[in-house]
Every structure is written in C-alpha cells, then in structure tokens.
C-alpha positions as CSV (number, residue, x, y, z in Angstrom):
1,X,2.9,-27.2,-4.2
2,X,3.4,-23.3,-3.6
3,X,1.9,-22.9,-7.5
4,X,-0.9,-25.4,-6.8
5,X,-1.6,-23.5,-3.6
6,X,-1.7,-20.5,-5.3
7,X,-4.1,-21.8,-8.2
8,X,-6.8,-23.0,-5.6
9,X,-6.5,-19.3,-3.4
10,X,-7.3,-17.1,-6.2
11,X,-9.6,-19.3,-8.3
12,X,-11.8,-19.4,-5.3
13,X,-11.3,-15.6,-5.0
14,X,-12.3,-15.0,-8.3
15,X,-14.9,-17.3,-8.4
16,X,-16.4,-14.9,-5.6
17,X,-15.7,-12.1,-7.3
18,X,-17.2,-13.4,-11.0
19,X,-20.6,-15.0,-9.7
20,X,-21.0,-13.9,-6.1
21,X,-19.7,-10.2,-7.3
22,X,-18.3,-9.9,-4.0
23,X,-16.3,-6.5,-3.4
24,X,-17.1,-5.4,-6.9
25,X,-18.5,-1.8,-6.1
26,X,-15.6,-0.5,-7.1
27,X,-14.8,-1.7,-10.3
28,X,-18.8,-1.4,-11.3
29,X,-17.8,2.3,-10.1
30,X,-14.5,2.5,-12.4
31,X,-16.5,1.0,-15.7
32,X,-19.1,3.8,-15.3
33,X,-17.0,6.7,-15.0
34,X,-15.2,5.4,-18.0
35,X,-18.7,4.9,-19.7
36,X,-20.9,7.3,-18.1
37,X,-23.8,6.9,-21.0
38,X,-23.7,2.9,-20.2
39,X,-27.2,0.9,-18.8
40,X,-27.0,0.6,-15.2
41,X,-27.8,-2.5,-13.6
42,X,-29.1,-2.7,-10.0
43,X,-26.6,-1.7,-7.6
44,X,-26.3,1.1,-5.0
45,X,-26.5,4.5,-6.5
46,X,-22.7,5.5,-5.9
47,X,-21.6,3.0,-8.2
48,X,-23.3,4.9,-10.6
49,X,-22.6,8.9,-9.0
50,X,-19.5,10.7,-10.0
51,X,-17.8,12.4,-7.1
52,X,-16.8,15.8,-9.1
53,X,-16.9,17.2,-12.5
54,X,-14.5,15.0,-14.2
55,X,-15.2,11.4,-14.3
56,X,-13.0,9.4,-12.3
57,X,-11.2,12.8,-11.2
58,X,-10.4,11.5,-7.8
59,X,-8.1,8.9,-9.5
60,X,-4.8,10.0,-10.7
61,X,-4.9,10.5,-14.4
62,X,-2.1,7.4,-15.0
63,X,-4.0,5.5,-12.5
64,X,-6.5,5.5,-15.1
65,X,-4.8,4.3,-18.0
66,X,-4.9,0.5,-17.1
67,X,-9.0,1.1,-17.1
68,X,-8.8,2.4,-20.4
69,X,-7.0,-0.3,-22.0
70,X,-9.2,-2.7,-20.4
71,X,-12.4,-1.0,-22.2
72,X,-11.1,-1.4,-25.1
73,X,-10.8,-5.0,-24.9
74,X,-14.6,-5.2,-23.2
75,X,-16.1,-2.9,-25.4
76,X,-18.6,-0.9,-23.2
77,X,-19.9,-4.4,-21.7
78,X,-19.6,-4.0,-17.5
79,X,-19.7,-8.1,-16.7
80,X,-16.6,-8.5,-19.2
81,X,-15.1,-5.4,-17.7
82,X,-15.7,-6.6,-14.1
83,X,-14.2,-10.4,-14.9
84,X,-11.3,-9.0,-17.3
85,X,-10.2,-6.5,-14.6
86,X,-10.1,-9.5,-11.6
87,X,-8.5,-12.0,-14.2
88,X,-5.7,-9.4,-14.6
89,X,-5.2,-8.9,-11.0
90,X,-4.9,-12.6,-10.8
91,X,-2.1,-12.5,-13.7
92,X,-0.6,-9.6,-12.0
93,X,-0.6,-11.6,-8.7
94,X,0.8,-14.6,-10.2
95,X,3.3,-12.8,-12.3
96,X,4.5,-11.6,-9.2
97,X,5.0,-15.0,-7.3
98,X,6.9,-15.9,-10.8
99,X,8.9,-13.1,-9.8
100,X,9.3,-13.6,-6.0
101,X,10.9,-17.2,-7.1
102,X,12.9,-16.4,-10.0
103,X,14.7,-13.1,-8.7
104,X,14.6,-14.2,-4.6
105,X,16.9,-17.3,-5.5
106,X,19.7,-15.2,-7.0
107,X,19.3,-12.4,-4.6
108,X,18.8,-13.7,-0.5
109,X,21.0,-12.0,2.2
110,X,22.4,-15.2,3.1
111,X,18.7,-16.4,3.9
112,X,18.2,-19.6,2.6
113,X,15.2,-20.5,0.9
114,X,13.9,-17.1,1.5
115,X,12.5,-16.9,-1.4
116,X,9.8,-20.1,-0.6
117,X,8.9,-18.0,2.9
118,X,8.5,-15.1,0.6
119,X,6.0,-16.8,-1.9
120,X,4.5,-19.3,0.5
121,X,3.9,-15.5,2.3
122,X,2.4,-14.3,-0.9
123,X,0.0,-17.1,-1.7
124,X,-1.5,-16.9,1.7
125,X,-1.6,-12.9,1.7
126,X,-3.8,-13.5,-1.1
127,X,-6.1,-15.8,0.7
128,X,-5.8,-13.5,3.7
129,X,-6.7,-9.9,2.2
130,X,-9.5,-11.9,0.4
131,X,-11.1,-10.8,-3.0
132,X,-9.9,-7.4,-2.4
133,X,-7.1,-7.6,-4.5
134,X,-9.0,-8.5,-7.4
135,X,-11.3,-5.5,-7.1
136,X,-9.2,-2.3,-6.7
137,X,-6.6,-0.9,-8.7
138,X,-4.1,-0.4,-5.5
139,X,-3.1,-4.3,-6.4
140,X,-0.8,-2.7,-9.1
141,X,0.6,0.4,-7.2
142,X,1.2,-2.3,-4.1
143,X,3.0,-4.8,-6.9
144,X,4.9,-1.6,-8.8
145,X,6.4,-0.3,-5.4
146,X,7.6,-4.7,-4.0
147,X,9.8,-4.2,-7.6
148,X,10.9,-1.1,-7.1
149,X,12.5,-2.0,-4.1
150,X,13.8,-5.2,-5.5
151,X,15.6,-4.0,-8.6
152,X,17.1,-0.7,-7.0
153,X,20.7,-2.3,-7.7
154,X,20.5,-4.1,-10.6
155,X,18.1,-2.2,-12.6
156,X,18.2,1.3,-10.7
157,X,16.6,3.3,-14.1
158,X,14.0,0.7,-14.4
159,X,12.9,0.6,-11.0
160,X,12.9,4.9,-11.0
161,X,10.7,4.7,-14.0
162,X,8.3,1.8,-12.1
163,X,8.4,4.0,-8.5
164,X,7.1,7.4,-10.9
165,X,4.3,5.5,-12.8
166,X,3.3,4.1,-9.6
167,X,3.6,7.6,-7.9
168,X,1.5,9.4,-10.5
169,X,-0.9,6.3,-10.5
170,X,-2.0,6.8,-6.6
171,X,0.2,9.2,-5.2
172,X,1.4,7.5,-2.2
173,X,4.3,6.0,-3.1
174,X,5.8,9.5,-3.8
175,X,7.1,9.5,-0.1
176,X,9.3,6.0,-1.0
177,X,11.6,8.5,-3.0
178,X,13.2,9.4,0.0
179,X,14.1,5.7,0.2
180,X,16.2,5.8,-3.6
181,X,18.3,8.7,-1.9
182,X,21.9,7.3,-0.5
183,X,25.4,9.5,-0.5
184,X,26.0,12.5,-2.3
185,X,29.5,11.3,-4.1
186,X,27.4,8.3,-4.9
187,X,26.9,7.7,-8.5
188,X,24.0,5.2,-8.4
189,X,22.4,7.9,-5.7
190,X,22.2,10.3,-8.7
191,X,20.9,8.0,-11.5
192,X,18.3,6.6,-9.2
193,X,17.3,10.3,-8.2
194,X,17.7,11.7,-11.7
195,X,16.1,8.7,-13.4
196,X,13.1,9.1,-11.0
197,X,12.0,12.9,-11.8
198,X,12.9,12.3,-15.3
199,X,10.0,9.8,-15.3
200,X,7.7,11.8,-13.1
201,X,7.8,14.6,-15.2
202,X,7.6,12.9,-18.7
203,X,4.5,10.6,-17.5
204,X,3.0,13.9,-15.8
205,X,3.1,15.8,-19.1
206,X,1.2,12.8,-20.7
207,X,-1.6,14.3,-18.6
208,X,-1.2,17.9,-19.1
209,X,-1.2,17.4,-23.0
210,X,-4.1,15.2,-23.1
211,X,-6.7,16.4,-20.2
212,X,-4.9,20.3,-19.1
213,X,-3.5,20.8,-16.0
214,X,-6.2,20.8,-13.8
215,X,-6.2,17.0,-14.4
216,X,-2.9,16.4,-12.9
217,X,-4.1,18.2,-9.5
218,X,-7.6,17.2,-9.3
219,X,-6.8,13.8,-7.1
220,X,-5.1,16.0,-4.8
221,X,-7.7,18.7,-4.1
222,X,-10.1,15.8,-3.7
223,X,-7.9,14.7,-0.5
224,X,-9.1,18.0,1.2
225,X,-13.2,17.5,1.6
226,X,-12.5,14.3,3.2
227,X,-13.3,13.6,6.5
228,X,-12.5,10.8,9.7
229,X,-13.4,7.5,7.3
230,X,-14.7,4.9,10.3
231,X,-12.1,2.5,9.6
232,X,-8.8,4.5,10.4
233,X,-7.0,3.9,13.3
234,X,-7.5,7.3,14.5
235,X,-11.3,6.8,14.4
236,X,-11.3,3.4,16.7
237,X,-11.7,5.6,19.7
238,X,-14.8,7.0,18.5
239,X,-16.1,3.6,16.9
240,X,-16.0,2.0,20.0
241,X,-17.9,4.9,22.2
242,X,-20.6,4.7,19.8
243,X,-21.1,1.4,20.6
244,X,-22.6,2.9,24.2
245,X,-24.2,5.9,22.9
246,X,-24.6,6.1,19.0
247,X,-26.8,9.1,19.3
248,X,-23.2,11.4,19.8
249,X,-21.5,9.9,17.1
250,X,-22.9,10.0,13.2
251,X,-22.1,7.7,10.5
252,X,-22.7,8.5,7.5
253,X,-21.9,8.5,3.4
254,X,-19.6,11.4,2.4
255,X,-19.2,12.5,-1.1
256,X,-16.0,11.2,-1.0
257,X,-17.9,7.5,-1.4
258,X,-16.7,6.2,2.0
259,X,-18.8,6.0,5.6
260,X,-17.3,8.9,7.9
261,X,-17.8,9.6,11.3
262,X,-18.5,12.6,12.9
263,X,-19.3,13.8,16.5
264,X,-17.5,14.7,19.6
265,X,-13.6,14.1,19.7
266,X,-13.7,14.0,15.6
267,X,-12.2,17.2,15.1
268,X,-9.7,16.3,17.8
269,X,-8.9,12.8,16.0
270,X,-8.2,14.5,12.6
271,X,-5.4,16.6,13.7
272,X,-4.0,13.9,15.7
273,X,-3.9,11.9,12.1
274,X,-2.3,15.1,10.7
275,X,0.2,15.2,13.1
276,X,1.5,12.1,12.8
277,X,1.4,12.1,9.0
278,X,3.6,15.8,9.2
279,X,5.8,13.7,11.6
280,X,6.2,10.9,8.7
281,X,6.9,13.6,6.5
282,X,9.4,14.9,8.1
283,X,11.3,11.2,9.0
284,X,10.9,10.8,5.6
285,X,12.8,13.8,4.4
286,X,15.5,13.7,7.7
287,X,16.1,10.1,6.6
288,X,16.8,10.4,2.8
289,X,19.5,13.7,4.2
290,X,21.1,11.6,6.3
291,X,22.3,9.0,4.3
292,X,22.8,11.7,1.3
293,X,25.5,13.1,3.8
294,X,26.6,10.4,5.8
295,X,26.0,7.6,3.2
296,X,25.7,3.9,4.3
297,X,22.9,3.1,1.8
298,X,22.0,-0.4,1.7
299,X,19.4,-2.3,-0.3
300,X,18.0,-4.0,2.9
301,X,17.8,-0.6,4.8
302,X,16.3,1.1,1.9
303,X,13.2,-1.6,1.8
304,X,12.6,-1.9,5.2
305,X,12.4,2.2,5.4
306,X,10.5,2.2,2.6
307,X,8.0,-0.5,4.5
308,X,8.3,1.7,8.0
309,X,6.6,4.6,5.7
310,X,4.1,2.6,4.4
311,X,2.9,1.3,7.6
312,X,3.3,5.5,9.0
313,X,1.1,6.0,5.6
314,X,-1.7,3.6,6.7
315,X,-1.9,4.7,10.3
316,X,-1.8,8.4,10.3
317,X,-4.3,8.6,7.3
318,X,-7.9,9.6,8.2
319,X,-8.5,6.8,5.6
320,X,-7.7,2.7,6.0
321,X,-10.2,1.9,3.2
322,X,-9.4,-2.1,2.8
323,X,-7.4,-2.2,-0.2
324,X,-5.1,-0.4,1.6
325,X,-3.5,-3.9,2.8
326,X,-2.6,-4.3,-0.6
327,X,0.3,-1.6,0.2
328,X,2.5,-3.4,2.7
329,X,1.9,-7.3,1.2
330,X,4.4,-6.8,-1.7
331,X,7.1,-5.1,-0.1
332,X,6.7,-7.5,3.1
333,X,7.4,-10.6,0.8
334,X,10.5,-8.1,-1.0
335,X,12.2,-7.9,2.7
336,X,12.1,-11.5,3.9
337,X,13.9,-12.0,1.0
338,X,16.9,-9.3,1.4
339,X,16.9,-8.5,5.4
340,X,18.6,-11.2,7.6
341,X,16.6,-9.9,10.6
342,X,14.9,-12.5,12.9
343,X,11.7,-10.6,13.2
344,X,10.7,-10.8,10.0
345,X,8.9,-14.0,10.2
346,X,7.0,-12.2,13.0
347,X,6.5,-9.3,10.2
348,X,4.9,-12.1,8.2
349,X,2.9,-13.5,10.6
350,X,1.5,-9.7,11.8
351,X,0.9,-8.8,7.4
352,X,-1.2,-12.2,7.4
353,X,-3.2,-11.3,10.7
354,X,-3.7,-8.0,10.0
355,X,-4.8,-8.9,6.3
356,X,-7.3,-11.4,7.4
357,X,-8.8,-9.3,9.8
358,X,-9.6,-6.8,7.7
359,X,-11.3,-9.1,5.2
360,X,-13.2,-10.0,8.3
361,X,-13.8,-6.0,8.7
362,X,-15.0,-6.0,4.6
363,X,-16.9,-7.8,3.5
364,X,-18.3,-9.9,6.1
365,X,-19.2,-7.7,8.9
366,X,-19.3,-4.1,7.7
367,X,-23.2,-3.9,7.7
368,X,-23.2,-4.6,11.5
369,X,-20.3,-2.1,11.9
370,X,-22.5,0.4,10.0
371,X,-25.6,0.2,11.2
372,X,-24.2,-0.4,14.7
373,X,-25.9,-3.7,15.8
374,X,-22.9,-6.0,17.4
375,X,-20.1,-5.1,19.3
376,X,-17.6,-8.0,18.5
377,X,-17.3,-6.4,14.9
378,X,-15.9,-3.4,16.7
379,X,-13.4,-5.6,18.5
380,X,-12.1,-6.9,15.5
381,X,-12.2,-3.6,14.0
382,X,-10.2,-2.1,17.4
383,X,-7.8,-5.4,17.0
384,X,-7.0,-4.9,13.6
385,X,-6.0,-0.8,14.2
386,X,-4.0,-1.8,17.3
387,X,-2.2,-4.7,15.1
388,X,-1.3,-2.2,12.2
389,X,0.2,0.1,15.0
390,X,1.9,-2.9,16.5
391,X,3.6,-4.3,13.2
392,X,4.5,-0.2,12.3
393,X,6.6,-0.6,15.6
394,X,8.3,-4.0,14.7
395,X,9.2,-2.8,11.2
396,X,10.6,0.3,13.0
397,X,12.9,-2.1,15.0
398,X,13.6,-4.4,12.5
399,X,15.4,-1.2,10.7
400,X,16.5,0.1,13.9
401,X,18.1,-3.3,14.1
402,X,19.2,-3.5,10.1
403,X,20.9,0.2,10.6
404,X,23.2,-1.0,13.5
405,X,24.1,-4.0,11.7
406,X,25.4,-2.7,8.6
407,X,26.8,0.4,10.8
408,X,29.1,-2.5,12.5
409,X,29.9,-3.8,9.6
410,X,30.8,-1.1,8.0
411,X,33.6,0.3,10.7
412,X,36.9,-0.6,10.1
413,X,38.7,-2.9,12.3
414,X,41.6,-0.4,13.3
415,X,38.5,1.6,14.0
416,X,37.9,-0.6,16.6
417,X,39.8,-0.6,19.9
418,X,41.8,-4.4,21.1
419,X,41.1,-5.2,24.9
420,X,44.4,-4.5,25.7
421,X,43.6,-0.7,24.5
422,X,40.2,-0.8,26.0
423,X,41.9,-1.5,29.5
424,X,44.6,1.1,29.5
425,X,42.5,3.5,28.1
C-alpha cells in the first residue's frame, strides 16, 4: 500500500511536470547555463539570462556536477534534460522511502512501526510540497543531509563524506557540522569531525583544479546583492501592508532571479533576518562546545538539533524560495524514526501543512501574490510564515524535551538522593 501510494503521488507529479511543465523554470534555467549556445524555446527570458559571468556561478561548483552528468546522457536536447532530471528526482525519492523502510526497522527508539509513520510521512510530503521536488536540485542536498543524520553511528565516515558533498553542493548544510561534534575524549567525535573536513577539502579542491579559485567562492559573494525575497517570513509584514497601499511597497525581479520587495520597513526587516541568523550561528557553535566539553551526545539529540537549525535556516533567511521545504521533509521522516518524543506526530502533521501551503503559495497563486490582486493569497502566504515559526518552536521543545530525557538517564542512581535523604536533608 505505502509503495502503491507512493507510485500514484509522484506519477501524477511527474506527469505535471513532463506535459504540463509545471515548476520547470528552473531546470529550463539549469540546461541553459550548461548549454548556453542551445535554441531557446518560448519561455520567460530569465530562464535563458545568466546571473553573473560564470554560467550557473550562483550554484556551488559540486552542486553542479549531477547537471553535468545528466547532459551527457541528454545530449544538448532540453525536453530530455527536463524529463531525465524529474525522473531522477523521483528515483532519488523512492530510493529514499526504500531506505526509510529497510534502515527504520532495525533502527527505532523503541517506537514501533516508526518506520511506516516515517514513510507513510514521506509519501504524503511528496504529494504535499507538490512537483517541487522534481524541479530543483535542493531534493538531493535535503535527501544527502536525512542520511547523514541516519548513519552517524553506524557509518560515521560515510555519513562525513555525504554531510561535505552536500555542504559544498548548497552550502547550507555546513551549519549541521556542529551537530557531528560530541565529547572531546570521544573517539567517534574525532573520526566524524576529521572524516568531515577531510571530505570538504578534497571535494573543494576538485573545484579549484578544474575552474580556479574564484569558482569555489562565487556562490557566496552571490548571497550579498540579494535583497528581502517576498516570500520570507521576515517580509510577511510588508506583504500584507501592501495589500492596503501597494504604491509604498515595490515588487519587483532582482538579478538574483527572485521577486523582492522593497519600500518602507525593508531595510528594517533585513537586519531583523540578520539578527536572527547571527543568533543561529551562534547556538550553533555554543551547542556543538557544549557537548564537546560536557559530552552526552546522542543520535536522537544530534538530528533533532540538526532539524532545529534547519528550521532557524528557513526563517531568518531573507529567502523562503519554495524548494526550501525540501530541507526539513527528509530529516523530519529521519527523527520520527529515532526520537521517542510525543510531539513528533505533531512535527509531522505541521512539515505536511506547511508543505502543502506552500505549493498553494507556488504554483497556484503566485501571479495574484505578484501582481497584488487578492488578499486570501496573502493569508495563506502570512499562514504559512507564522506555521514555519510555529513548528521551529516545537522542534525547539521537542529537543528541549529529548536533552532532559537522556540527561536523566544518564545520572547515576547513587547520584540520586532516596526519600529518606530528601527529608533529612
């Protein structure tokens, strides 16, 4: 049943995606930067625009490898890239339900049949976030970072080596390092952490000896012309005051190929964002020293921190482009199977509303958001933002909840004091 269900989910998707070429900008955009001399077919202009000097130099270079491979197989033809790239995101997503069964049965936290919420999750995730997942590459840096987290015990060099390819594929899940870190006198702290910049280096050369150095820095000094994109959860303010007076507030299309918004309280909204994500930063780091000096590393703590700064990621960026969702469904499905907490069937439910809003947000009503002509696209826009804030918070209990648990069970009983103590103390 889960497998049938699963079949019918993204057949329909990429049935949308093959002959309605729903959500397919992107991937038009990708074929095109790899083959910048090939015929353009009708389609908006940006598909066909590079945003700086090197094609595709916004990507990370190892983000661009799996684009490469599939042009060889297509041959400079844009349909076959298009349908080749959605089938593999369909393998990859099916691959990964494989995954969720096989590895979930052997590895629960005394959770049974975790592994059937986990991929009955995943199959309808997929539905949810709609044919987004089988139109942007962050499908395989979501997928990469869910097995990370999974195999950090039994396969701690393999999982370093997936968590570097990842990181020098899109860059955020750099920050999910500070999740491999446990006790100082630990060994498997050390061959997690040594493993990981051993990777990170080695697949970072790949770049410098092929395209220079420039290459390897290129997606990060794209990050700095980029404005409030209207989406973000630090934008909704200013969304929904347009909606009385959208003479204040411009929308327009920045050369970083997404709609920003500019106007009064902009400014104001950005360094909010940057706050926040210096905040995260911080956590992050104060975190990973903490449990290098006080240990108490656990595979369950490590996921749902490494989920808490995903969620910290998506909300303090000045950036929620849709794919984005495509960061917390993997590691979601990874955490009902290891934490024993009751919320996370409420962390399920939130992933599966918030991911079904936003294909609500893209595709079906971003022209009206746009162009400003209905206000109940705005609500589900301001819903969505104030859900992804929401579920940040419940994952941020769930670990505050996870960290006491294992704290308890951790202190030795003649650490703990009898009643009889207790009263004559």
């Amino acid at each position: 049943m889960i497998w049938a269900s699963w079949a019918v989910v993204n057949g329909l998707m990429l049935a949308l995606v093959s002959l309605r070429k729903t959500t397919t900008e992107d991937v038009r955009y990708y074929f095109h930067g790899i083959n910048p001399h090939a015929n353009h077919s009708p389609g908006p202009s940006s598909i066909y625009t590079p945003s700086g000097s090197v094609p595709l130099g916004e990507y990370p270079d190892a983000g661009v490898w799996p684009l490469r491979l599939l042009d060889l197989v297509t041959r400079d033809n844009e349909s076959a890239f298009l349908f080749l790239f959605s089938l593999v995101c369909v393998i990859i997503s099916g691959a990964y339900l494989w995954f969720i069964l096989r590895w979930g049965s052997a590895h629960h936290e005394r959770n049974t049949d975790s592994e059937f919420h986990a991929a009955w999750f995943w199959v309808l995730f997929s539905g949810a976030a709609g044919p987004i997942l089988l139109t942007r590459l962050d499908l395989y840096s979501g997928v990469a970072v869910g097995l990370t987290m999974a195999l950090l015990i039994t396969y701690p060099r393999l999982s370093s080596l997936i968590l570097a390819y990842a990181t020098l594929a899109k860059l955020w899940p750099g920050v999910l390092a500070s999740a491999l870190v446990g006790h100082a006198k630990s060994r498997p702290t050390w061959v997690r952490l040594i493993s990981y910049f051993i990777s990170l280096v080695a697949l970072a050369m790949v770049t410098v000896v092929v395209w220079g150095p420039d290459r390897l820095l290129s997606p990060i000094t794209y990050q700095d012309v980029r404005g409030l994109q209207i989406e973000s959860v630090f934008a909704t303010p200013l969304m929904v005051a347009r909606l009385f007076d959208d003479k204040r507030w411009d929308v327009s299309y920045a050369s970083s190929k997404s709609f920003e918004i500019a106007g009064p309280g902009a400014d104001i909204a950005m360094t909010c964002a940057s706050v926040v994500l210096v905040g995260m930063l911080v956590f992050a780091l104060g975190f990973a020293l903490w449990r290098f000096f006080r240990g108490g590393w656990t595979r369950q703590t490590a996921v749902l921190f490494a989920l808490l700064l995903v969620c910290l990621l998506i909300v303090s960026n000045k950036v929620f482009s849709p794919q984005y969702i495509a960061w917390v469904g993997p590691l979601v499905a990874v955490a009902s199977i290891l934490c024993t907490t009751t919320s996370m069937r409420t962390l399920r439910i939130s992933t599966l509303i918030v991911a079904a809003l936003t294909t609500v947000i893209y595709p079906l009503t971003y022209e009206s958001i746009l162009h400003n002509s209905s206000g109940w696209p705005i609500v589900v826009l301001s819903v969505r933002n104030l859900a992804m804030v929401l579920m940040t918070f419940s994952v941020a209990a769930a670990l505050f909840t996870t960290l006491r648990k294992s704290s308890v069970a951790a202190t030795p009983k003649s650490a703990v004091p009898s009643a009889r103590t207790s009263v004559g103390a």
